[in-house]
N, CA, C and O atoms as CSV, one atom per row, in Angstrom:
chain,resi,resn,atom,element,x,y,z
A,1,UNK,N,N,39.711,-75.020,-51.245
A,1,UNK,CA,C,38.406,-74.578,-50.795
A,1,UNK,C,C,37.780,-73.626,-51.798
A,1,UNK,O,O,36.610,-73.786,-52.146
A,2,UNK,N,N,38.621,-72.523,-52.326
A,2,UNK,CA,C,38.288,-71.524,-53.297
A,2,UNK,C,C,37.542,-72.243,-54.450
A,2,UNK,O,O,36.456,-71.793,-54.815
A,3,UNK,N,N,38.118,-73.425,-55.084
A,3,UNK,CA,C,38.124,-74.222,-56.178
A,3,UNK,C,C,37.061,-75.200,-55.730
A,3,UNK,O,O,36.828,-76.128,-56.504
A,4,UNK,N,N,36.320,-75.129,-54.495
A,4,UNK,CA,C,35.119,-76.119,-54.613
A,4,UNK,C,C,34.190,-75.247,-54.065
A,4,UNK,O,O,33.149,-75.157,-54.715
A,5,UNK,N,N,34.246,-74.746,-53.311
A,5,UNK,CA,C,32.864,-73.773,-52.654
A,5,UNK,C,C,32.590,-72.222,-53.326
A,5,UNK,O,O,33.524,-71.465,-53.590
A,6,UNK,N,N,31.408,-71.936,-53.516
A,6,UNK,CA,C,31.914,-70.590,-53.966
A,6,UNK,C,C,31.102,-69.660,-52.705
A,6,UNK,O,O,30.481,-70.072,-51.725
A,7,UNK,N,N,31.410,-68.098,-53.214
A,7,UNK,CA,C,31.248,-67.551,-51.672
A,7,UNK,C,C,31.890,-68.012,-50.616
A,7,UNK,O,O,31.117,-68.141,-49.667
A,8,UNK,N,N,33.125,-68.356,-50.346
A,8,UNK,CA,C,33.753,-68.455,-49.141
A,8,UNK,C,C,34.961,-67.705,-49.272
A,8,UNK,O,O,35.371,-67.260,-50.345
A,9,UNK,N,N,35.473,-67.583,-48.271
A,9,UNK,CA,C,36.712,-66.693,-47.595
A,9,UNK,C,C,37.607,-68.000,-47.129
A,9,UNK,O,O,37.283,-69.006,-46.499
A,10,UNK,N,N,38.707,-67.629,-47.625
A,10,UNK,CA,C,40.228,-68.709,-46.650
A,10,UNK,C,C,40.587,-67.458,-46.028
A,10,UNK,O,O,41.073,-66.544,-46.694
A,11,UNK,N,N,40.353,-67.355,-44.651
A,11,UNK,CA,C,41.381,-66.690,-43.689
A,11,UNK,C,C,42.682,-67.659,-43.123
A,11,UNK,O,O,42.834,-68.807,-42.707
A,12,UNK,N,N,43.584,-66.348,-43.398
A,12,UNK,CA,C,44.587,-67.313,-42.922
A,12,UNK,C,C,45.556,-66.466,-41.629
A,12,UNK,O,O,46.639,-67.023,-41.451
A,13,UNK,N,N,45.400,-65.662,-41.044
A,13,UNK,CA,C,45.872,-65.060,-40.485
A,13,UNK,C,C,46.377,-65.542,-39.154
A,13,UNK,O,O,45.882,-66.579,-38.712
A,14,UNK,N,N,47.433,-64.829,-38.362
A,14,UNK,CA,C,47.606,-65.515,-37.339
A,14,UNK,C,C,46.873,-65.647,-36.157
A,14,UNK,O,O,47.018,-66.279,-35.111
A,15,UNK,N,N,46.052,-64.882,-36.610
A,15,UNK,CA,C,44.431,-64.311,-34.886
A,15,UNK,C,C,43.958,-65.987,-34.802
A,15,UNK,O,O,43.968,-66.815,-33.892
A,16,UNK,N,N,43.466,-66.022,-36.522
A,16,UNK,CA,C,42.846,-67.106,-37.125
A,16,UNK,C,C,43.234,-68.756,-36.696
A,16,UNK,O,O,42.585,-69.656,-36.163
A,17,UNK,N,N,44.923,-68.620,-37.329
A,17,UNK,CA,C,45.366,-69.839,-36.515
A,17,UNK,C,C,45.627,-70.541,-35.405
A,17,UNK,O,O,45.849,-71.729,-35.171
A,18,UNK,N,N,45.542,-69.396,-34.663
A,18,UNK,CA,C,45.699,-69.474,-33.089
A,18,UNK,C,C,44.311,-70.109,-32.520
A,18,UNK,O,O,44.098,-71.096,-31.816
A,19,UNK,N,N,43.412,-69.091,-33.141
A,19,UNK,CA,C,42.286,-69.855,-32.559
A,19,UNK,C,C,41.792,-71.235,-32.472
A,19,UNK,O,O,41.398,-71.958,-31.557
A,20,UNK,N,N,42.017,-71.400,-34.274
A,20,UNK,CA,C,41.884,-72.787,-35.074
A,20,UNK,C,C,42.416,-73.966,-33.883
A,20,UNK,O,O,41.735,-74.933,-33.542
A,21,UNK,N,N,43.838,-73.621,-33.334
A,21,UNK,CA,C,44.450,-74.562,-32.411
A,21,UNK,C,C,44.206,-74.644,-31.187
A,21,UNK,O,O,44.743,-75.277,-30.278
A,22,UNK,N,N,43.195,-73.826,-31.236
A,22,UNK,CA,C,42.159,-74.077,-29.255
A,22,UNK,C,C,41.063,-74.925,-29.888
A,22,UNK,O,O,40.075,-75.092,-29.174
A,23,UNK,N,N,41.057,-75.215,-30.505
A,23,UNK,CA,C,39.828,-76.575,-30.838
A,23,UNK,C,C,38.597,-75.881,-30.884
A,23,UNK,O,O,37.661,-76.680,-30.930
A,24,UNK,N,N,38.192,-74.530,-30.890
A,24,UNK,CA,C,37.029,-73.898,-30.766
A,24,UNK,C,C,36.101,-73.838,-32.344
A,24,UNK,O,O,34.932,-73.466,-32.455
A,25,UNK,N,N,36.796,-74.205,-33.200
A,25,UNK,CA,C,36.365,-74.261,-34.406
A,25,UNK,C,C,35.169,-75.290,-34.674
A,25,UNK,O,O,35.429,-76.250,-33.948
A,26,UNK,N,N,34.043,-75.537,-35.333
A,26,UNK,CA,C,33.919,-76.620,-35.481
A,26,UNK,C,C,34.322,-77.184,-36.851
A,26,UNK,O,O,33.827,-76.581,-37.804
A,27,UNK,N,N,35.001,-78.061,-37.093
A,27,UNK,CA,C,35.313,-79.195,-38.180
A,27,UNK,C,C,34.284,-79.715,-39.025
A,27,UNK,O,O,33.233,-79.667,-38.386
A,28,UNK,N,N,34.055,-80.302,-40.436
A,28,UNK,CA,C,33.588,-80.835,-41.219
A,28,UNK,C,C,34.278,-81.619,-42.032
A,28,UNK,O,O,35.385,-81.255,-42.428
A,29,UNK,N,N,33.731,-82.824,-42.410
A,29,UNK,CA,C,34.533,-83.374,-43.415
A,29,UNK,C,C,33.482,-83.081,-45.216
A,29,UNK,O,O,32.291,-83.292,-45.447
A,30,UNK,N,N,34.051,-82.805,-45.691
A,30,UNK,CA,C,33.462,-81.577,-47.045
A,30,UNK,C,C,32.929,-83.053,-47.854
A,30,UNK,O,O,31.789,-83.341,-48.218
A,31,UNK,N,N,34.232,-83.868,-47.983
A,31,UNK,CA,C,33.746,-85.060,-48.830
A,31,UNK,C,C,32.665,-86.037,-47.954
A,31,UNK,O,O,32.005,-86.922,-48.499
A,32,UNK,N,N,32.595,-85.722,-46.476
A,32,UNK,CA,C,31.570,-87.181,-46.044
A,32,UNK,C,C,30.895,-87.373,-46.388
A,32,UNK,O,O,30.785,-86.778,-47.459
A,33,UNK,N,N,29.546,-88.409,-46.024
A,33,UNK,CA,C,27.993,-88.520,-46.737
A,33,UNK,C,C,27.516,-87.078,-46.537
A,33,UNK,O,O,26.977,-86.442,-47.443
A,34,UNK,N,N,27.682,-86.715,-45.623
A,34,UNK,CA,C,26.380,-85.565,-45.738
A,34,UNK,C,C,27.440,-84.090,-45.258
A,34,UNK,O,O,28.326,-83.865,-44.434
A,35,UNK,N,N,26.620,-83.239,-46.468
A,35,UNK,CA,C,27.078,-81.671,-46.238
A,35,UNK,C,C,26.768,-80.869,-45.255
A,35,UNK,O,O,25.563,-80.853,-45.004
A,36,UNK,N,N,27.436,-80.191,-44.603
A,36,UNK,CA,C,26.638,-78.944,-43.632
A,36,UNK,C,C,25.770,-78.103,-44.640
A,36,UNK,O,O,26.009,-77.916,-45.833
A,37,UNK,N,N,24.736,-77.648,-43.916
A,37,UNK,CA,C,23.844,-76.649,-44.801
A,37,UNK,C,C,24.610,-75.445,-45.298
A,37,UNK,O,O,25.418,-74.869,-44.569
A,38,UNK,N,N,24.361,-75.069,-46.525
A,38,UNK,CA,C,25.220,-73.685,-47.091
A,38,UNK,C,C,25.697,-74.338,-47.835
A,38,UNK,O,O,25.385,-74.107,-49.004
A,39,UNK,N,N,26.926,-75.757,-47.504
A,39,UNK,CA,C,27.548,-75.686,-48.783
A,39,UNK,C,C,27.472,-77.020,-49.641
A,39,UNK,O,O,28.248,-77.393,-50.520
A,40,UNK,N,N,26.523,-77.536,-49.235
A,40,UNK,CA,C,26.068,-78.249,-50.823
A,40,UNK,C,C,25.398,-76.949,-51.762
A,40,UNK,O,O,25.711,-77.217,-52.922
A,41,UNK,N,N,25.114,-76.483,-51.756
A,41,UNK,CA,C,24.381,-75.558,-52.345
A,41,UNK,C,C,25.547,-74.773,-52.715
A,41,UNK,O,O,25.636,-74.683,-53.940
A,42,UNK,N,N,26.596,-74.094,-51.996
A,42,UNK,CA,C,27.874,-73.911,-52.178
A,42,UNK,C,C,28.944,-74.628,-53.626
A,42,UNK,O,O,29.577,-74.231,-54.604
A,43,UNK,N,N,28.692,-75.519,-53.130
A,43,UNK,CA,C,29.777,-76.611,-54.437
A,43,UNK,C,C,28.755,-76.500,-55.486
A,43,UNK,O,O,29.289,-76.136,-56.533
A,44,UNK,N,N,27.640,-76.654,-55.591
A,44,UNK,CA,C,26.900,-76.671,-56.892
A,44,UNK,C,C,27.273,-75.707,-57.482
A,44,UNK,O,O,27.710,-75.822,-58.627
A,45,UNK,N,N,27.189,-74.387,-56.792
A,45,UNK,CA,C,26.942,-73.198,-57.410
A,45,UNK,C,C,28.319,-73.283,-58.586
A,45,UNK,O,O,28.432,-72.864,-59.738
A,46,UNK,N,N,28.976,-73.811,-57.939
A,46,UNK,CA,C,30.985,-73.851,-58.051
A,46,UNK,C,C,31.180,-74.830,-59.284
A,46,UNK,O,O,31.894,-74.706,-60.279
A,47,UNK,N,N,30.543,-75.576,-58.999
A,47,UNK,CA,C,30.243,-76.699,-60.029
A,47,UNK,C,C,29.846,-76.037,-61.502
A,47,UNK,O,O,30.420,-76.124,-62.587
A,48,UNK,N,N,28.747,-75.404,-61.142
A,48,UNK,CA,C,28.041,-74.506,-62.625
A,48,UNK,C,C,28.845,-73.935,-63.024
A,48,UNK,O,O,28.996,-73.968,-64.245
A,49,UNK,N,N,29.885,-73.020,-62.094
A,49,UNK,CA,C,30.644,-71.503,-62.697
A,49,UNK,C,C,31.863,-72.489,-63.121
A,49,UNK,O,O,32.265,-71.893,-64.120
A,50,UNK,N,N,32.566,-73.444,-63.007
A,50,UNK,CA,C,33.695,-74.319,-63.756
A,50,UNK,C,C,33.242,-74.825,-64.967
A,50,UNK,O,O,34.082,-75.190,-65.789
A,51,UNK,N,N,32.250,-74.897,-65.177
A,51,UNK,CA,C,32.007,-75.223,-66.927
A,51,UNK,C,C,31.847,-73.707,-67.911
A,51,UNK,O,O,31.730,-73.679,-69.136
A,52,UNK,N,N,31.873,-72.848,-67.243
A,52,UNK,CA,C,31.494,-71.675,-67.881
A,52,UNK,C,C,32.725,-71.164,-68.571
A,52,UNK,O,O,33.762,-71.544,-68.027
A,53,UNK,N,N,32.912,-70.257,-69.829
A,53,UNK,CA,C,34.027,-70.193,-70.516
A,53,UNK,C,C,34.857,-68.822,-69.677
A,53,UNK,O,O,34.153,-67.943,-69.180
A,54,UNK,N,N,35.894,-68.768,-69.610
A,54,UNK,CA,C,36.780,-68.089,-68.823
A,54,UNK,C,C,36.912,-68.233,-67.299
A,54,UNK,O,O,37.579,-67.442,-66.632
A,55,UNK,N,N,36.435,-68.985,-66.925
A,55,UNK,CA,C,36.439,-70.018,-65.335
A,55,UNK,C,C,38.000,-69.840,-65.108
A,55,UNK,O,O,38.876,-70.446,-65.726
A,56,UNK,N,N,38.186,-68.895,-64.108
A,56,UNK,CA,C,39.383,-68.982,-63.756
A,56,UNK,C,C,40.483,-68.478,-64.449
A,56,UNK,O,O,41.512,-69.134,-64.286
A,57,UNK,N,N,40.569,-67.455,-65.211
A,57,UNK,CA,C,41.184,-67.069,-66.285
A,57,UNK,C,C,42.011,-65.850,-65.164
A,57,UNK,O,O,43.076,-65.381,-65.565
A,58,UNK,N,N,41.659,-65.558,-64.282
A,58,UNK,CA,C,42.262,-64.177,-63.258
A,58,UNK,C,C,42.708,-64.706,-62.408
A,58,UNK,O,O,43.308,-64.148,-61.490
A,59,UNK,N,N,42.522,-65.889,-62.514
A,59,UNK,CA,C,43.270,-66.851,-60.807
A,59,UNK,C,C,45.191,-66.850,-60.821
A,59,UNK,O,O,46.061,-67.411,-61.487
A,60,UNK,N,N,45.166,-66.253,-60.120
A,60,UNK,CA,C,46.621,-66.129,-59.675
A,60,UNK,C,C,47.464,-64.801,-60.209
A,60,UNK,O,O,48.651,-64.818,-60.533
A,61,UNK,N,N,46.550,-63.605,-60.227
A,61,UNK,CA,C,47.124,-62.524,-60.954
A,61,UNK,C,C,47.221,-61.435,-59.391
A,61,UNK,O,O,46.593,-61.606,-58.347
A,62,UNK,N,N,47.803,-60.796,-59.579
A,62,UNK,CA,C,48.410,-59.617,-58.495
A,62,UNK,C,C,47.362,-58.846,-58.255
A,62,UNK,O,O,46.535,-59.049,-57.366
A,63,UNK,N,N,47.359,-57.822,-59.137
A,63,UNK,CA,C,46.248,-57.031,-58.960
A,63,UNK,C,C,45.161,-56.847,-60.451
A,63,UNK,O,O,45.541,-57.164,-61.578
A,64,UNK,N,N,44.195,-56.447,-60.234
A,64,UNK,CA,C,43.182,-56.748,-61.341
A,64,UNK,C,C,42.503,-55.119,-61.393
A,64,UNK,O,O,42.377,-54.391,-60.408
A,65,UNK,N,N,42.151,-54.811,-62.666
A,65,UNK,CA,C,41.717,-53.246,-62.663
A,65,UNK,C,C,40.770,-53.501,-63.708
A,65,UNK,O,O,40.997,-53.275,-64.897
A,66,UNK,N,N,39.804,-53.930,-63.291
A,66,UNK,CA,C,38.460,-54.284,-64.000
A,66,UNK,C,C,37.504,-52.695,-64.020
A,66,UNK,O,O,37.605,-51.728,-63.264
A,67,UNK,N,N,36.630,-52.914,-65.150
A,67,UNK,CA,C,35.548,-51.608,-65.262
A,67,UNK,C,C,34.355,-52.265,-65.457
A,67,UNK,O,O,34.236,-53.436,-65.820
A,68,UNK,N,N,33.427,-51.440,-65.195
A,68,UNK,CA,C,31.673,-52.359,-65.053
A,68,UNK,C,C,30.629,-51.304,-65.809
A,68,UNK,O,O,29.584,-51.399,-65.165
A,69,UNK,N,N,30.461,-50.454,-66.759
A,69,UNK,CA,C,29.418,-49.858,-66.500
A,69,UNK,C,C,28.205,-50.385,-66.608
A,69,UNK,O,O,27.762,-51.410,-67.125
A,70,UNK,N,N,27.535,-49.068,-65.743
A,70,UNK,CA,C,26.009,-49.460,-64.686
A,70,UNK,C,C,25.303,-48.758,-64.868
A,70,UNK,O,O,25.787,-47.627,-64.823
A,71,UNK,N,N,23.968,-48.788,-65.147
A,71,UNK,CA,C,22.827,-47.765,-65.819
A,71,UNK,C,C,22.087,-48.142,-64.209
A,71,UNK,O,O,21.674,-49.227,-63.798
A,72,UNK,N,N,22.118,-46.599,-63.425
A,72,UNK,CA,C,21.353,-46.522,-62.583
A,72,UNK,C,C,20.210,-45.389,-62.763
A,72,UNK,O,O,20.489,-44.214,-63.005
A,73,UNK,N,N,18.896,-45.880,-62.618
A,73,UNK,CA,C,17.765,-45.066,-62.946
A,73,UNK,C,C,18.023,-43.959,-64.055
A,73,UNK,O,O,17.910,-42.733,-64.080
A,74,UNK,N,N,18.472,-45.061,-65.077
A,74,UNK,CA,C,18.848,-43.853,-66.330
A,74,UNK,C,C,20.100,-43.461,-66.309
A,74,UNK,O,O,20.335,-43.291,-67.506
A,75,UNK,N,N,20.960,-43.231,-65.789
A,75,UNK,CA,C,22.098,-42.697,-65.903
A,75,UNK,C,C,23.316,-43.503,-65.529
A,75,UNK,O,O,23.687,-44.018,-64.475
A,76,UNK,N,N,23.901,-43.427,-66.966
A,76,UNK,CA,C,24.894,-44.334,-67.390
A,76,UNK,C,C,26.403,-43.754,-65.921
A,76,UNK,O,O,26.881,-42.670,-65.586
A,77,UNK,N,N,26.580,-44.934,-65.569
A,77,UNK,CA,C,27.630,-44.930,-64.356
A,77,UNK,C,C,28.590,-46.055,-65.103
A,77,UNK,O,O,28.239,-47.039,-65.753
A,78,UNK,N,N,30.610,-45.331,-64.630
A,78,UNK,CA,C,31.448,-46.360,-64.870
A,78,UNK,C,C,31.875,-46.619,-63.612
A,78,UNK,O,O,31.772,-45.747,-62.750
A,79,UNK,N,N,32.477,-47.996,-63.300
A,79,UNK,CA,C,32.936,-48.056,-62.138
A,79,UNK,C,C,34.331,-48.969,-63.001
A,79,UNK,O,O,34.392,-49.722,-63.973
A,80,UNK,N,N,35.485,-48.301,-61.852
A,80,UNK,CA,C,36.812,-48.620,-61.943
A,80,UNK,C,C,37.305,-48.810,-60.996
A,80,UNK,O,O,37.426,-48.033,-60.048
A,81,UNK,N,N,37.878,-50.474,-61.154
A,81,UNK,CA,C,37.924,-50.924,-59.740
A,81,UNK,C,C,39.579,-51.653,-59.542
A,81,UNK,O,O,40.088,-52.244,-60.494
A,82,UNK,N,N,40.176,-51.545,-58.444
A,82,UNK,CA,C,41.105,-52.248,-58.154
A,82,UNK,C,C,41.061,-53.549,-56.999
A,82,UNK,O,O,40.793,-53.571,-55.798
A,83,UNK,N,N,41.452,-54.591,-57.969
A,83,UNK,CA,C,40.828,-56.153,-56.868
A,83,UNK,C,C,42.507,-56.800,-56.765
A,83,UNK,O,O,43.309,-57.039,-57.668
A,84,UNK,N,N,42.652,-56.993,-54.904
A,84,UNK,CA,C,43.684,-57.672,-54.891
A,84,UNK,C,C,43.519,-59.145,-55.140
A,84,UNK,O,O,42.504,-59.679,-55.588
A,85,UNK,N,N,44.460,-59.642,-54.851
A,85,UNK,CA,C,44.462,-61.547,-55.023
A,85,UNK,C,C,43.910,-62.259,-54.112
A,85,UNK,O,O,43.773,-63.482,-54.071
A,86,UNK,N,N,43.578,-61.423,-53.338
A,86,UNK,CA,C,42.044,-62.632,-52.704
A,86,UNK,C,C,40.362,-62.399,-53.585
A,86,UNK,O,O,39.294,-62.999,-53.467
A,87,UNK,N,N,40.752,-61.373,-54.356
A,87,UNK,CA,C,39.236,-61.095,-54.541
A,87,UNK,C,C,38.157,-59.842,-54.483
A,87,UNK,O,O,37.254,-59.347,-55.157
A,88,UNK,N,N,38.896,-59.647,-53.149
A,88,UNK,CA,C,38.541,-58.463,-52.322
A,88,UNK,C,C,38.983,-57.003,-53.073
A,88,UNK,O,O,40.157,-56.866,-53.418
A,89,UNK,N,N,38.169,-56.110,-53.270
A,89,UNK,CA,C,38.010,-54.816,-53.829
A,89,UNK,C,C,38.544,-54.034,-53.219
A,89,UNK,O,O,37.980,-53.695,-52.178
A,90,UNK,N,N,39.796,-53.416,-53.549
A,90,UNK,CA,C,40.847,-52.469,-52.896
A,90,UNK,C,C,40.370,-51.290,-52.675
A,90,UNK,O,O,40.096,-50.873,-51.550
A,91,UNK,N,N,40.162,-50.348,-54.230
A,91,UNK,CA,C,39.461,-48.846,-54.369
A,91,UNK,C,C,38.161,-49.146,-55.414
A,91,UNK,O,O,37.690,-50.238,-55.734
A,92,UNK,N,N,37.869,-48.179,-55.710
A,92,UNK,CA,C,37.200,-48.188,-56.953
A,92,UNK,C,C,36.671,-46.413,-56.926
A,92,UNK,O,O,36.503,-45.579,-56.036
A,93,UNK,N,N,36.559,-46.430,-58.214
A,93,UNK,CA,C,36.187,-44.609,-58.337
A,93,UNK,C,C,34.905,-45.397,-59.212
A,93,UNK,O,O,34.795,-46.512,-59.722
A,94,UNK,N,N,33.862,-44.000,-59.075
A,94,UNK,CA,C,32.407,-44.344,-60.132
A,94,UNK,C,C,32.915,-42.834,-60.289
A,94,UNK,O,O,33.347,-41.946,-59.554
A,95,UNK,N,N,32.581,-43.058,-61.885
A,95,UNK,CA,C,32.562,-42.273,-63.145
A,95,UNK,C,C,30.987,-41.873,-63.364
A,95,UNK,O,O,30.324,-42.705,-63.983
A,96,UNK,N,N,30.154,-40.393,-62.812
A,96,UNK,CA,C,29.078,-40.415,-63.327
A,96,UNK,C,C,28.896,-39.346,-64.912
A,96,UNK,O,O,29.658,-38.461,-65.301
A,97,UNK,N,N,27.857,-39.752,-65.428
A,97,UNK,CA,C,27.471,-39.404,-66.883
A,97,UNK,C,C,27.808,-37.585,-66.873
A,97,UNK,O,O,28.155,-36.864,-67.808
A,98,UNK,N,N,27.566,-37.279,-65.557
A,98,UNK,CA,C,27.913,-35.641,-65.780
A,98,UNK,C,C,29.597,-35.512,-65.233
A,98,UNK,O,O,30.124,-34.404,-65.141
A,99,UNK,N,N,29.943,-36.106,-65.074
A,99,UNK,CA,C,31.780,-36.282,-65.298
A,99,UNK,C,C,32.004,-35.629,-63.867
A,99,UNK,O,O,32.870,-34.808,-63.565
A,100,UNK,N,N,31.258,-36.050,-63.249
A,100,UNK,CA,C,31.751,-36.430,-61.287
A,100,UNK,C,C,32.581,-37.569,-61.057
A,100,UNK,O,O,32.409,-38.308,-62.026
A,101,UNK,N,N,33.199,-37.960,-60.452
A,101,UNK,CA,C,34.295,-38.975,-60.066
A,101,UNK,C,C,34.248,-39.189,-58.177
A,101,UNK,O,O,34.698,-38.277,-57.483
A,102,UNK,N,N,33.865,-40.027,-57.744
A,102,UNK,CA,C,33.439,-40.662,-56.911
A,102,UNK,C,C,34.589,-41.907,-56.290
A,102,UNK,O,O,34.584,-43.031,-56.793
A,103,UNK,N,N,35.080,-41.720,-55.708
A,103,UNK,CA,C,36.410,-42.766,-54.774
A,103,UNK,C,C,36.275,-43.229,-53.461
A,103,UNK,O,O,36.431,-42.477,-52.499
A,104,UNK,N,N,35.992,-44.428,-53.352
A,104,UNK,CA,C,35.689,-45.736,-52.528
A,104,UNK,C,C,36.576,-45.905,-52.186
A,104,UNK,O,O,37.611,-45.354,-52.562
A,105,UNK,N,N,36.412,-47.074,-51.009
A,105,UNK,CA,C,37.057,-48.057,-50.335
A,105,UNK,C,C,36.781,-49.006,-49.514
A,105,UNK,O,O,35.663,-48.748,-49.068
A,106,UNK,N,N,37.328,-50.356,-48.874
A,106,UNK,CA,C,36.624,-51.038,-47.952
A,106,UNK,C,C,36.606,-49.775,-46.995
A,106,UNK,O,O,35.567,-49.115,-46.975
A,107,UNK,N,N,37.339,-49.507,-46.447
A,107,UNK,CA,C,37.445,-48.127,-45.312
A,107,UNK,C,C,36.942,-47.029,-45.902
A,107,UNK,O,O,37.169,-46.202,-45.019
A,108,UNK,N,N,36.524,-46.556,-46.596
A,108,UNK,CA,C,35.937,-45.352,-47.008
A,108,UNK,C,C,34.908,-46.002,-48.219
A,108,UNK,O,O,35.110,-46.371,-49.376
A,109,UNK,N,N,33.840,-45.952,-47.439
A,109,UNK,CA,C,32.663,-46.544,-48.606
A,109,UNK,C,C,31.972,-45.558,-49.268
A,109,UNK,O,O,31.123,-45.857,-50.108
């Protein structure tokens, strides 16, 4: 799913599967004639970002400690971030230009 749609989530949890097996879900078939709305537009997007050079170059790594800096209204910001293996953004601290340090989280935003 990761590898054809982009913007989506695989939950896999057990809340998840339980539910999945009360039939309350609704089903799609991804390959039939026709797409649900969202994700033809979905696979394209997915489509574009697989020809692009480094496509997938982080896929299957533990943890990832990427940096971004960000010029907000003039003032140069670093952000340092920790991403687990779904994707999802663990911490991250912002680094501002006057040497403040700033620490995030999904739970502490």
């Amino acid at each position: 799913m990761l590898e054809t749609f982009a913007n989506v989530e695989v939950v896999h949890t057990e809340a998840t599967r339980a539910e999945a097996e009360t039939g309350c879900l609704d089903e799609t078939d991804v390959d039939g004639p026709t797409t649900p709305p969202g994700l033809a537009e979905s696979r394209a997007q997915r489509d574009a970002q697989r020809g692009m050079p480094g496509f997938g170059a982080l896929a299957g790594r533990h943890l990832l400690y990427p940096s971004r800096r960000w010029n907000e209204d003039h003032d140069a910001t670093i952000y340092l971030m920790e991403v687990g293996p779904d994707g999802r953004r663990l911490r991250q601290v912002k680094l501002t230009e006057d040497g403040m340090a700033y620490l995030s989280s999904p739970a502490q935003p």
